[in-house]
C-alpha positions as CSV (number, residue, x, y, z in Angstrom):
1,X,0.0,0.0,0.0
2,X,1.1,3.3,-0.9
3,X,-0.1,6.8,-0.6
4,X,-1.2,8.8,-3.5
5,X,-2.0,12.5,-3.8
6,X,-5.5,13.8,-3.3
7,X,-7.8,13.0,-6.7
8,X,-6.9,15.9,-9.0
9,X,-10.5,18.8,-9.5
10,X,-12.4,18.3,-12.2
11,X,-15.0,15.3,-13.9
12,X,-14.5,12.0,-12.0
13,X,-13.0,10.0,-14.5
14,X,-14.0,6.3,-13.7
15,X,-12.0,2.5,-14.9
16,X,-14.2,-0.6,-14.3
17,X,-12.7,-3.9,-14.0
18,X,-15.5,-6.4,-14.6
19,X,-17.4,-8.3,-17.5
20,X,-17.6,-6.4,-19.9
21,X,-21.1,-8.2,-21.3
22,X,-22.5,-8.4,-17.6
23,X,-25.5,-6.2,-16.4
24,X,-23.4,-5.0,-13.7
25,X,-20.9,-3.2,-15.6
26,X,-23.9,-2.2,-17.7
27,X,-26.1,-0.5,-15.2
28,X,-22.9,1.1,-13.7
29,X,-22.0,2.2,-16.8
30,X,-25.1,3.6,-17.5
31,X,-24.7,5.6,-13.5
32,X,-21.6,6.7,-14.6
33,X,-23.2,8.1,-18.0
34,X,-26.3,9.6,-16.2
35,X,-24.1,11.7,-13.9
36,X,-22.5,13.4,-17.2
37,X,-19.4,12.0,-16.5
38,X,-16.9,10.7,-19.2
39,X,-17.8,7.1,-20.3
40,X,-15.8,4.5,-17.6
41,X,-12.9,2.5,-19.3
42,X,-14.0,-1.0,-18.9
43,X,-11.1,-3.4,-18.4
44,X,-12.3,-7.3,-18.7
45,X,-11.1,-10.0,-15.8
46,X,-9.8,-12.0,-18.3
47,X,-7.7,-9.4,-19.7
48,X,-6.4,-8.9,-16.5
49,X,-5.9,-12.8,-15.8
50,X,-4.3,-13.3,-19.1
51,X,-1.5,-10.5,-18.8
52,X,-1.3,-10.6,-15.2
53,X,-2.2,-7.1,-14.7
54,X,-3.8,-3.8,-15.7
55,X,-2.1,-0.5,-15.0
56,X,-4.9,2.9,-14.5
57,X,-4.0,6.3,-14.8
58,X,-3.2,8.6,-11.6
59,X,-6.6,10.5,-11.8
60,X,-8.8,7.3,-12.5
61,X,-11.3,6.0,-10.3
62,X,-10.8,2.5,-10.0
63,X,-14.0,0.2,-9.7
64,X,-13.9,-4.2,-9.5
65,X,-17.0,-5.7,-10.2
66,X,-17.2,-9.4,-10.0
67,X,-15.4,-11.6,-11.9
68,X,-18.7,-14.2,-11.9
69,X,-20.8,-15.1,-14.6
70,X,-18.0,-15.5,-17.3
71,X,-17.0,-18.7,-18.4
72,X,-13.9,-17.9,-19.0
73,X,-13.2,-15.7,-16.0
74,X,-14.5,-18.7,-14.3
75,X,-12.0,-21.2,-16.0
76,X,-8.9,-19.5,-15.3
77,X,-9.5,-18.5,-11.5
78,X,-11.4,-22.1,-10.6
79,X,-9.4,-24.6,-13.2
80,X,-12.9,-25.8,-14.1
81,X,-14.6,-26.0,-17.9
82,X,-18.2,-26.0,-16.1
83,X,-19.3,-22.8,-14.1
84,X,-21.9,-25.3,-12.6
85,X,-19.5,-26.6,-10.1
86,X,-19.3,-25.7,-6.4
87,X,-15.2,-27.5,-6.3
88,X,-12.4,-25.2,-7.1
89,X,-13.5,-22.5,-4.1
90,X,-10.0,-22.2,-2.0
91,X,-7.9,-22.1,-6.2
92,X,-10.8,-19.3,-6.6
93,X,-9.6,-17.0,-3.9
94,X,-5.8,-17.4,-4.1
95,X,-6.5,-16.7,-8.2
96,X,-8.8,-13.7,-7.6
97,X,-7.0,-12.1,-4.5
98,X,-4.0,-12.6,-6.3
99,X,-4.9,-10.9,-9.3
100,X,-6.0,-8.1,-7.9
101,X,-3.0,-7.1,-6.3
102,X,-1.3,-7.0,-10.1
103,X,-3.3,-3.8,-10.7
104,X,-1.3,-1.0,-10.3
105,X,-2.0,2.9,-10.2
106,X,-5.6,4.7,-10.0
107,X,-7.3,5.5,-7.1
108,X,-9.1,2.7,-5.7
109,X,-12.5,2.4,-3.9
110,X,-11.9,-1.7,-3.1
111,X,-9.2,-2.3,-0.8
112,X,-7.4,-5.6,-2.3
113,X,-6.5,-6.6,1.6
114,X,-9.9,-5.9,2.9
115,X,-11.3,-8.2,-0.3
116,X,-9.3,-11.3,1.1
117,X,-11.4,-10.7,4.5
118,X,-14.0,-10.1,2.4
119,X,-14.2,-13.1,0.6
120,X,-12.9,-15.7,3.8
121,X,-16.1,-16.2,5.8
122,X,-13.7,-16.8,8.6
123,X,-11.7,-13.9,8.4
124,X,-14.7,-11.7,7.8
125,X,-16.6,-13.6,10.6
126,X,-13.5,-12.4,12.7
127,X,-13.1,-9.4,11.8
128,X,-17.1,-8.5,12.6
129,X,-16.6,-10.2,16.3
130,X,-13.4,-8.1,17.1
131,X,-15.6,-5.3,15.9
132,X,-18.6,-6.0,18.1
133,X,-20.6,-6.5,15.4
134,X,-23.3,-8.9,16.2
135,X,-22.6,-12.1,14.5
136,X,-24.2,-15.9,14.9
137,X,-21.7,-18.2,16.8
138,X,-19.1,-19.9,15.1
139,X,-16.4,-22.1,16.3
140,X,-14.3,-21.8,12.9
141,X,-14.2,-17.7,13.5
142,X,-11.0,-16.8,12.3
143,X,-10.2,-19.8,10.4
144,X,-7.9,-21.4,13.0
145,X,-10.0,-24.4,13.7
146,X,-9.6,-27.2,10.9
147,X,-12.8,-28.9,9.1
148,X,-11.7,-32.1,7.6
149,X,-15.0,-33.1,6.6
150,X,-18.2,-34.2,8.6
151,X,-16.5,-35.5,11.9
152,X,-15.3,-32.6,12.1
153,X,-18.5,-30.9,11.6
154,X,-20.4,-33.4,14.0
155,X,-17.9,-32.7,16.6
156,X,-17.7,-29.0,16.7
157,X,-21.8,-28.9,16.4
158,X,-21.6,-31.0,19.6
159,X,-19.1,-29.6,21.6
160,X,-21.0,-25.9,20.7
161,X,-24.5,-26.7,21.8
162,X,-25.5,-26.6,18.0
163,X,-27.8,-28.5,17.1
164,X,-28.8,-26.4,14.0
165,X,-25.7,-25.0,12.2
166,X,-25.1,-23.6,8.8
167,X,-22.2,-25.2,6.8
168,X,-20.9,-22.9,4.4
169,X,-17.7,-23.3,1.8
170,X,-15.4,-20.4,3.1
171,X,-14.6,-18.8,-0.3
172,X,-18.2,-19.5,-1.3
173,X,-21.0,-17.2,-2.9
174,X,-24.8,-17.3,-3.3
175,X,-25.6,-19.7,-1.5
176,X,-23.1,-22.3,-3.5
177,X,-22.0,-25.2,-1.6
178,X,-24.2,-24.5,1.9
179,X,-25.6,-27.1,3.7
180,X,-28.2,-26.3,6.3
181,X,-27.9,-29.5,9.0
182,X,-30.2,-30.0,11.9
183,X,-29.6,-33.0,14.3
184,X,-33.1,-34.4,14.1
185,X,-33.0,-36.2,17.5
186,X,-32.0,-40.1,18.3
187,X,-29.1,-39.2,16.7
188,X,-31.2,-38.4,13.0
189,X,-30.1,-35.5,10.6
190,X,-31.5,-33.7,8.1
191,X,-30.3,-30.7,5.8
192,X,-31.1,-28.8,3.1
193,X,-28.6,-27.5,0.1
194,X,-29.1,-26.8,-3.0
195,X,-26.2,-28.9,-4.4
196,X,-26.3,-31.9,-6.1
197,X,-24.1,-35.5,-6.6
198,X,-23.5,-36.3,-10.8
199,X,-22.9,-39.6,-11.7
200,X,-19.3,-38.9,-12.0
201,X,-18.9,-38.0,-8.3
202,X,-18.7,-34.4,-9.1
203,X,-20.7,-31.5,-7.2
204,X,-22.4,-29.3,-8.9
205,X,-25.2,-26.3,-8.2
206,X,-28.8,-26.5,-8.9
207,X,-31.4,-24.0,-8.7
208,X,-33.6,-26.0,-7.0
209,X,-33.2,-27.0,-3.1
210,X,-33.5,-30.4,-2.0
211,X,-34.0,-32.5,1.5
212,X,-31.3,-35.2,2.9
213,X,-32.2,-37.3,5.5
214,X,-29.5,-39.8,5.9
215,X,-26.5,-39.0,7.3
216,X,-24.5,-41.6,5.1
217,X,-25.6,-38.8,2.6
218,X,-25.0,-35.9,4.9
219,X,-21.3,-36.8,5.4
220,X,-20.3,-37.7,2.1
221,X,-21.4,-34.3,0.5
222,X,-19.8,-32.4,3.2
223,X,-16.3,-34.4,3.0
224,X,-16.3,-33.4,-1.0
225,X,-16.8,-29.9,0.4
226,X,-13.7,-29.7,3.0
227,X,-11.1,-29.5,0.7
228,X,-11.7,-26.0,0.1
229,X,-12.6,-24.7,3.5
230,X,-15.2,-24.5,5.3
231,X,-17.0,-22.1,8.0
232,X,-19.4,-23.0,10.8
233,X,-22.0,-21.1,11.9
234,X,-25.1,-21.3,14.7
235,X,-28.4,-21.5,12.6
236,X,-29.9,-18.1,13.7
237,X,-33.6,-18.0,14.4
238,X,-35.0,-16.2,11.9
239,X,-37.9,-13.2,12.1
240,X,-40.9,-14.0,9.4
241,X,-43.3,-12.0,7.3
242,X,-46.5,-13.3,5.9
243,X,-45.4,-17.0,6.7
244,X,-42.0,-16.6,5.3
245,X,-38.9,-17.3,7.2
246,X,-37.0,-13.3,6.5
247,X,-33.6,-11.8,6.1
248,X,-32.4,-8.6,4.5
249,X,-29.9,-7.0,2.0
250,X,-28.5,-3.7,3.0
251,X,-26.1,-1.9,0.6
252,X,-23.7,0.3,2.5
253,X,-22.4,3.6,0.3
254,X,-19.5,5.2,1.9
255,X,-20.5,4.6,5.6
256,X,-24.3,4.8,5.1
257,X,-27.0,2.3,5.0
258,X,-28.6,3.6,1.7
259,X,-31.0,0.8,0.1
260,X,-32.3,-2.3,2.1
261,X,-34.5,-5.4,0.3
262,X,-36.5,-7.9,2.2
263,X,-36.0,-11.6,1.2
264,X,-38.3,-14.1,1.8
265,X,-38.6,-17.9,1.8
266,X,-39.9,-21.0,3.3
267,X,-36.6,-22.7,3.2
268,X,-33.5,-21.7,4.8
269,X,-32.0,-20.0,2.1
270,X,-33.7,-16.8,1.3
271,X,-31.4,-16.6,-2.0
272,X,-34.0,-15.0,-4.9
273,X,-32.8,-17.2,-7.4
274,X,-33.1,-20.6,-4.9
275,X,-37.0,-19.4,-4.7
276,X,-36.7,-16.6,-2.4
277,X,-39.2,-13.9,-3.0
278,X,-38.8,-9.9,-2.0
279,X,-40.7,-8.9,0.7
280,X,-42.3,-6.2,1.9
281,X,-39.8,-3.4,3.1
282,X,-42.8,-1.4,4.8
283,X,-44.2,-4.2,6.6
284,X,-40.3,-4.9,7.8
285,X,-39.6,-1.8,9.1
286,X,-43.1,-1.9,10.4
287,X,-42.0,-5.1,12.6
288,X,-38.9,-3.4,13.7
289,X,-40.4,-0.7,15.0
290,X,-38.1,1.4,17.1
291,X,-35.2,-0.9,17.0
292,X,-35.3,-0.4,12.6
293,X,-32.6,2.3,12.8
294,X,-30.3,-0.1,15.0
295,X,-30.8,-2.5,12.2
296,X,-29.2,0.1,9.8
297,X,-26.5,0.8,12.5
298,X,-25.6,-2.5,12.4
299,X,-25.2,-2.6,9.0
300,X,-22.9,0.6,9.0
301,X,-20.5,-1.2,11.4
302,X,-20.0,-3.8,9.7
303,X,-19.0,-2.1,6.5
304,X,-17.0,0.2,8.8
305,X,-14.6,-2.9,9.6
306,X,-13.7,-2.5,5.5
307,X,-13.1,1.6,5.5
308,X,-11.0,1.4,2.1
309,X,-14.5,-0.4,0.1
310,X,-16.5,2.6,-0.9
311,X,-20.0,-0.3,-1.2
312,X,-20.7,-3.2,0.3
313,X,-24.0,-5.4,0.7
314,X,-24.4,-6.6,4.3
315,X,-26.8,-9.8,4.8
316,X,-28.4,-9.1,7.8
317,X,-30.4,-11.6,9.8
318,X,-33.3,-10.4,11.8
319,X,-34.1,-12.6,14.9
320,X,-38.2,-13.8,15.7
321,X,-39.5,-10.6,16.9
322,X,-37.7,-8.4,15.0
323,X,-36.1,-6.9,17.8
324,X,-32.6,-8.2,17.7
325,X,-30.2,-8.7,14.7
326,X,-27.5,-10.3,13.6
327,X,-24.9,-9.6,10.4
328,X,-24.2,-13.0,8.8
329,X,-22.1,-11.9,5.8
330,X,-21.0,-9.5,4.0
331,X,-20.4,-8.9,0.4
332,X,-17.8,-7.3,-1.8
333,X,-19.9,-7.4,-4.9
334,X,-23.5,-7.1,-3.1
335,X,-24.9,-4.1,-5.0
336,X,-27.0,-5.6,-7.9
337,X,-30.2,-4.3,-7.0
338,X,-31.9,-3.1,-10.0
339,X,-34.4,-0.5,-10.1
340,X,-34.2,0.0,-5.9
341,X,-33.7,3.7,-4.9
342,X,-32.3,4.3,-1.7
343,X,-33.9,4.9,1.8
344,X,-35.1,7.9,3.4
345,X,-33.0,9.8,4.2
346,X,-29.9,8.1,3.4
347,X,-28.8,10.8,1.4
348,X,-29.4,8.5,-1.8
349,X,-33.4,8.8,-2.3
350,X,-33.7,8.8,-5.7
351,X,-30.8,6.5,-6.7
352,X,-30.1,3.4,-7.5
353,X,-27.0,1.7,-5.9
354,X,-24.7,2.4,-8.9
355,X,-25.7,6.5,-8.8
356,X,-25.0,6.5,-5.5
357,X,-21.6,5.3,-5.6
358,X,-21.1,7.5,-8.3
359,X,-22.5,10.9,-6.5
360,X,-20.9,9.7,-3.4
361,X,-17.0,8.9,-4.8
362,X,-15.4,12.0,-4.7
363,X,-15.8,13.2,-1.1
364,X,-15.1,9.3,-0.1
365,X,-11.9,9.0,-2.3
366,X,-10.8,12.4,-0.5
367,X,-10.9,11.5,2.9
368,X,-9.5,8.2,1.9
369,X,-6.7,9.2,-0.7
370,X,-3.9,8.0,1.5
371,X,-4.9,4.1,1.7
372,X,-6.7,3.5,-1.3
373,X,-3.9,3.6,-4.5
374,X,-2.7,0.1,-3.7
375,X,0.7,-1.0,-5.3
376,X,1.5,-4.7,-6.2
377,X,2.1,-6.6,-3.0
């Protein structure tokens, strides 16, 4: 890390390092464009991958959008020819991390040390607990407790008074490779993932959730898992609306809690494209009551553990009552939220999550100048 000079007076002049054909780089393209700013130079992951770098001007802006959704992206930072499969997670991160730390120059808004926490539920897991930051229980906090595969699992559920835990891949991302278990009683499990066995042995995602109930089964999907890391946490009771077990997504713009969208389900995973619904903000913050704004707070100090990330999404869990909350991950790239406009009075009414990076860049970059231009580690 090294310090740069304050960003030079003048138009914003923005470099985006994403998929070029994705709707993320579209939509913040089209902020970008909207704001009367110069078109943002769009530099493709597998560009960067390719030549092992990208070098941006002194006066750019530098954005990363996710590398996800390209198969070729995909194929260099996982060493797998099918984006289907949940393997590869741990080559994923060492790839990705790595690679961003060959971009030189610009002034960044994603931190590339604060992306490794960011993307190691352990680390991040940590880092929220050191913070205070209400967080589900987890004995692999930190990453300092091995997971060899279900023993371990079993063990660690036991010795933690967990009877309900979520098992999820540590590099892992939309719900790929998580296995809710629940020790049934009489020594009977049960859980619920959305991944699934092909013939050849290899694991693969599906959009469509399904039920084990033998543990034979249980075990041998989480010792394919292990290899790559995993991360425990205490199955959080859950708030509901309308019937529908509840969580939310709250983006996090330069310190402030600016949009928020209910998710809904009657399974575990609230995930919109694992048949999650979005509910009702009104009717959330209706439950909440008083205790919405400490929601909202919560939210802000979680993304205040990552001060060099101008946006992150923060998954926060709302417990039965709505009353009490806990944060249960939180996301680099967690700002694709179409159409939403931001909150009252979160400076951002009006704006979708892209504008408000956009509006709120300059004064961020500013008081951040002297940690953001990151040089090859």
């Amino acid at each position: 890390m090294t310090d740069n000079p304050p960003p030079q007076r003048g138009p914003a002049r923005w470099a985006v390092v994403g998929n070029p054909e994705n709707r993320r780089v579209g939509l913040f393209t089209q902020a970008v464009r909207e704001a009367g700013l110069p078109e943002p130079r769009v530099v493709p992951w597998t560009d960067v991958l390719h030549a092992g770098g990208a070098e941006f001007a002194a006066d750019e802006f530098v954005r990363l959008d996710s590398p996800g959704e390209n198969a070729e992206a995909d194929r260099v930072l996982r060493g797998l020819d099918d984006p289907t499969r949940v393997e590869g997670g741990a080559r994923w991160y060492a790839r990705f991390t790595g690679a961003v730390r060959t971009l030189t120059g610009g002034i960044r808004v994603d931190d590339p040390d604060e992306l490794a926490v960011l993307f190691d539920k352990r680390l991040c897991h940590r880092a929220l607990q050191l913070a205070g930051v209400p967080v589900p229980h987890s004995p692999t906090s930190g990453g300092g407790t091995p997971v060899r595969g279900w023993d371990d699992v079993r063990a660690l559920m036991d010795a933690h008074g967990m009877p309900r835990a979520f098992v999820k891949p540590a590099h892992g991302s939309s719900a790929s490779g998580v296995v809710a278990v629940e020790a049934a009683g009489r020594g009977r499990i049960r859980a619920t993932t959305s991944v699934e066995t092909a013939d050849d042995g290899h694991l693969h995602n599906s959009l469509r959730l399904r039920r084990l109930t033998s543990e034979r089964e249980v075990a041998a999907l989480v010792d394919a898992l292990a290899p790559d890391g995993l991360h425990l946490e205490r199955w959080w009771p859950k708030a509901s609306l309308d019937g529908r077990t509840a969580d939310l997504r709250v983006v996090v713009v330069a310190g402030r809690a600016t949009h928020a969208v209910v998710r809904t389900s009657r399974s575990p995973m609230t995930n919109l494209h694992l048949g999650g619904r979005r509910g009702d903000l009104t009717a959330a913050t209706l439950a909440a009551g008083p205790h919405w704004a400490e929601a909202l707070r919560i939210c802000e100090r979680a993304a205040a553990c990552f001060p060099g990330t101008l946006c992150v999404g923060v998954d926060l869990l709302p417990a039965v009552g709505w009353r009490r909350f806990a944060v249960a991950e939180v996301n680099a790239f967690g700002d694709l939220l179409p159409g939403l406009t931001g909150l009252p009075g979160s400076g951002a009414e009006g704006l979708d999550t892209y504008a408000a990076q956009v509006a709120a860049a300059p004064a961020y970059v500013q008081h951040h100048h002297t940690r953001n231009h990151c040089a090859p580690a």
